[in-house]
Backbone bond lengths (Angstrom), bond angles and torsions (degrees), N, CA, C in turn:
res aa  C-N    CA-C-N  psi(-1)  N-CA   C-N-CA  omega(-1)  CA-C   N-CA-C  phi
1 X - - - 1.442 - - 1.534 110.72 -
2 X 1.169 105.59 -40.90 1.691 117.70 178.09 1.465 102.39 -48.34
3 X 1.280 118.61 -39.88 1.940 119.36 -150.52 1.479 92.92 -88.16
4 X 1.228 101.44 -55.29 1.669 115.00 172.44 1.904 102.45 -24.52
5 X 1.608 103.34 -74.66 1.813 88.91 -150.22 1.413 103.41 -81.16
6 X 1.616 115.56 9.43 1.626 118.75 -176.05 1.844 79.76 -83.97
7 X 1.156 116.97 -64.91 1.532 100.46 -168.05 1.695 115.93 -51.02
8 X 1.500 115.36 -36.51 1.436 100.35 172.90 1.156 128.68 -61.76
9 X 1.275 124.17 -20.96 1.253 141.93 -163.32 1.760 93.64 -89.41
10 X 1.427 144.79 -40.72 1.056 152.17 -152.74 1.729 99.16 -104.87
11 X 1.046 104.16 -10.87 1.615 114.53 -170.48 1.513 100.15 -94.97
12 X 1.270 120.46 -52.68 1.601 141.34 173.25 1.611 103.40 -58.21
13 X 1.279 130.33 -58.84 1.483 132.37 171.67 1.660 100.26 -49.47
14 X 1.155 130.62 -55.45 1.520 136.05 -165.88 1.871 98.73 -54.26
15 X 1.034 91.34 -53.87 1.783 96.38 -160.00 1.658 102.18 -70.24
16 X 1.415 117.15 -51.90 1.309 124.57 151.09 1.235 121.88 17.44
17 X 1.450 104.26 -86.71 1.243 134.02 177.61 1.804 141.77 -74.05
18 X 1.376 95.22 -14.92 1.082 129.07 159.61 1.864 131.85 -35.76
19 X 1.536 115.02 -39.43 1.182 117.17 -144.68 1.662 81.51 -119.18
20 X 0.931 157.91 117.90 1.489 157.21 121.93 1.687 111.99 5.35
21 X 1.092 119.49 179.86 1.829 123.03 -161.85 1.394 102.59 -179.41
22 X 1.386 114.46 99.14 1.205 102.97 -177.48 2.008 107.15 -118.23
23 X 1.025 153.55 143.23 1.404 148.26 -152.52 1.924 86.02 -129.92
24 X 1.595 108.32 125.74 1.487 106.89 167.84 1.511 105.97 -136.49
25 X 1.498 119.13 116.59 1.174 125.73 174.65 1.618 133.60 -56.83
26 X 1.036 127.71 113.95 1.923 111.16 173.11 1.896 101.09 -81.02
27 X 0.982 114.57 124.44 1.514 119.82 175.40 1.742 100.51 -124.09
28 X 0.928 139.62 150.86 1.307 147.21 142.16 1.252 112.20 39.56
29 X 1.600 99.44 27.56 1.673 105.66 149.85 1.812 88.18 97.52
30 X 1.031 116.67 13.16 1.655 106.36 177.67 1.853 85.88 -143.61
31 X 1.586 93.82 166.39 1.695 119.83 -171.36 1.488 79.96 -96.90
32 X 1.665 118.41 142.91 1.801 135.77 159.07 1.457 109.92 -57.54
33 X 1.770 102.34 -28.34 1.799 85.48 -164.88 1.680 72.20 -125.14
34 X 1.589 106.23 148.16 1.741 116.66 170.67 1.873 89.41 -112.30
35 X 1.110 139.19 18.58 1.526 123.65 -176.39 1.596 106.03 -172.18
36 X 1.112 106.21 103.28 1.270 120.23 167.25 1.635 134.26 -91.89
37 X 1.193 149.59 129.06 1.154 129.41 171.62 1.228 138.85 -109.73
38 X 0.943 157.86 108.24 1.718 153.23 -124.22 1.628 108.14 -150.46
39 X 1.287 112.33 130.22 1.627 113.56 178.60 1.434 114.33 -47.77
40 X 1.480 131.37 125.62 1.548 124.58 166.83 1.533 102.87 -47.76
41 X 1.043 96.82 158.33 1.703 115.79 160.80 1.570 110.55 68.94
42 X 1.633 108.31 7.24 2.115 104.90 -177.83 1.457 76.86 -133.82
43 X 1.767 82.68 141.98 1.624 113.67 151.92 1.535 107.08 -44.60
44 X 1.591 118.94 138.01 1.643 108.17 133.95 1.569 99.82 -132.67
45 X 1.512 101.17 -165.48 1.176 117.33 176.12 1.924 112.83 -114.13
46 X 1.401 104.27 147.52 1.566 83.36 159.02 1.553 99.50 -142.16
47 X 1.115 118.10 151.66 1.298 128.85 179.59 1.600 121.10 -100.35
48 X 1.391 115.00 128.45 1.606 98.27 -156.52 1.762 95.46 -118.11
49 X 1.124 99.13 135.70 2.116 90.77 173.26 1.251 106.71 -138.78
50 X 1.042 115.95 146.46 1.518 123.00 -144.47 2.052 88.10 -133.33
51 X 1.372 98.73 90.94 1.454 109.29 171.34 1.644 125.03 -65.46
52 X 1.726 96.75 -14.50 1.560 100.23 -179.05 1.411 120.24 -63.86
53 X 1.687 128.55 172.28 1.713 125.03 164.10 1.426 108.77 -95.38
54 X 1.789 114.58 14.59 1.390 101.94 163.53 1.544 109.30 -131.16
55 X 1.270 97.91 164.85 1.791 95.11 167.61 1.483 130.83 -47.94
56 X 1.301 103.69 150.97 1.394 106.16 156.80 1.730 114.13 -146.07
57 X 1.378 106.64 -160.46 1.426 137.18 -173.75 1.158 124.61 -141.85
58 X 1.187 116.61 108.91 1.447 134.43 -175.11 2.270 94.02 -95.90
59 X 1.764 99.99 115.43 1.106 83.44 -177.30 1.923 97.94 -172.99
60 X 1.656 88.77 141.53 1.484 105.48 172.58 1.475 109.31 -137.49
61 X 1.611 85.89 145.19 1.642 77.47 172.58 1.620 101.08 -108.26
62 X 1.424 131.37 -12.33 1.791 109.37 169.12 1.683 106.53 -85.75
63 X 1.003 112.09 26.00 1.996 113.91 173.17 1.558 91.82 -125.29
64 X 1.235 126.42 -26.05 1.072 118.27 -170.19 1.765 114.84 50.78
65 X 1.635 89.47 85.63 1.907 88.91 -170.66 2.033 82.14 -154.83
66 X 0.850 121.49 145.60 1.131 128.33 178.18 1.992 116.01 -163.78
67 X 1.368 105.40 97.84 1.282 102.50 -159.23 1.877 103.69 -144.80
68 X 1.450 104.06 134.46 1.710 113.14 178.32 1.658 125.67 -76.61
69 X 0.868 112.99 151.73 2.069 97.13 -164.63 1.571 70.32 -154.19
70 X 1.660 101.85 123.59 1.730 117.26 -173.19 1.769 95.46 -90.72
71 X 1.251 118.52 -170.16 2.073 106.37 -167.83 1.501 89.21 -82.53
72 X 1.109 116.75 159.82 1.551 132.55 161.23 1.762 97.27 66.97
73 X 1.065 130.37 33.10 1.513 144.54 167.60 1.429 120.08 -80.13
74 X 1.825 122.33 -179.40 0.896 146.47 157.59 0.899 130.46 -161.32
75 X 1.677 133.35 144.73 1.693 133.86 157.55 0.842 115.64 -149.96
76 X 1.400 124.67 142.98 1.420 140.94 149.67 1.124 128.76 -48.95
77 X 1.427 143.13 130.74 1.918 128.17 -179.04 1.884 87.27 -146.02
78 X 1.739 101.12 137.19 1.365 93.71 -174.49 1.727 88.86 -119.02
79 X 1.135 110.37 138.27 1.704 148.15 -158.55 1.220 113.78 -102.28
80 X 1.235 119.36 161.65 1.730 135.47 -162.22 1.823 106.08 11.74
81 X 1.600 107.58 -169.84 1.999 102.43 49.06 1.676 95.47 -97.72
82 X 1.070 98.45 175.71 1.505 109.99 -162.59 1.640 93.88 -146.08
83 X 1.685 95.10 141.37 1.790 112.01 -168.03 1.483 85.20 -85.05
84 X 1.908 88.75 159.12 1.623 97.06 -171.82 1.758 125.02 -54.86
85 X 1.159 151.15 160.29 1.332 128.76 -172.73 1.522 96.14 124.60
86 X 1.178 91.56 177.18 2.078 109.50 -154.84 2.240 86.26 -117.60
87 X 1.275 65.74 144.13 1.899 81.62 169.32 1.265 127.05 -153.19
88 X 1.470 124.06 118.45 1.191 112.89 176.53 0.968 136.10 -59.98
89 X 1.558 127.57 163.18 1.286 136.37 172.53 2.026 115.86 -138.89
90 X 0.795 101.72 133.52 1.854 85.13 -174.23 2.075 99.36 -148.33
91 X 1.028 125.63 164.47 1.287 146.56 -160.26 1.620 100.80 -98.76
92 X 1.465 143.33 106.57 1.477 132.55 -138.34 1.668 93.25 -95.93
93 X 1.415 135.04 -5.99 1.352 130.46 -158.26 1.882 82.26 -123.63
94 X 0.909 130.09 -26.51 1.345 109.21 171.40 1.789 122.92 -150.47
95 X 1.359 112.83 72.97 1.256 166.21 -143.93 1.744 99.75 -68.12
96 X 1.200 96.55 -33.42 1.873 96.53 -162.84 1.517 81.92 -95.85
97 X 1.311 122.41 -42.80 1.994 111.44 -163.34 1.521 94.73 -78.56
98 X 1.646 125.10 -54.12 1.753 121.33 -135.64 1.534 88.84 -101.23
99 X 1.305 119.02 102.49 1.229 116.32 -158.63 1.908 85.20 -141.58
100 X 1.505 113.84 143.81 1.655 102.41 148.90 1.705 90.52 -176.91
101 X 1.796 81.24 -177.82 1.839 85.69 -170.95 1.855 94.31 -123.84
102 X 1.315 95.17 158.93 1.749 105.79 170.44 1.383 90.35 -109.88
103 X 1.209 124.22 131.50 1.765 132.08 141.00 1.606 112.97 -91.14
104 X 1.506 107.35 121.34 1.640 104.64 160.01 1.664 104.42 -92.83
105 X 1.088 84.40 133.91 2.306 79.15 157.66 1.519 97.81 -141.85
């Protein structure tokens, strides 16, 4: 029984750690980071918070993720895996500033 919950316990740490975490700010109508990089072929996560007092849109159409973040918000959206190659991402209410790219390799 002992070996048993040491392996669950070592199994749960493994997977854990697994998925990437990336945090991208909306400030003043633009994203903090315009280029992210993330392993091809693994899930991550990125977490988006939107510091502005108006809405936005966290949104791609080659990730296929399309999601609303109200002012002073947050969310999490978990991603790929995604084939090697660059993908946009841009802010849908203000398009010319909140602009960036994901690269997998």
């Amino acid at each position: 029984m002992k070996y048993f919950l040491l392996g669950m316990i070592f199994s749960v740490n493994c997977m854990a750690e697994e998925m990437p975490y990336f945090e991208l700010r909306i400030k003043n109508h633009k994203f903090n980071i315009e280029k992210i990089e993330v392993p091809a072929g693994k899930k991550f996560k990125i977490k988006v918070i939107n510091e502005d007092s108006t809405s936005e849109e966290f949104e791609s159409n080659s990730m296929i993720v399309e999601k609303f973040l109200g002012p002073k918000r947050s969310l999490t959206v978990t991603l790929g895996p995604l084939k090697p190659g660059t993908y946009e991402y841009f802010g849908e209410f203000h398009m010319k500033t909140a602009k960036g790219i994901v690269i997998a390799k």
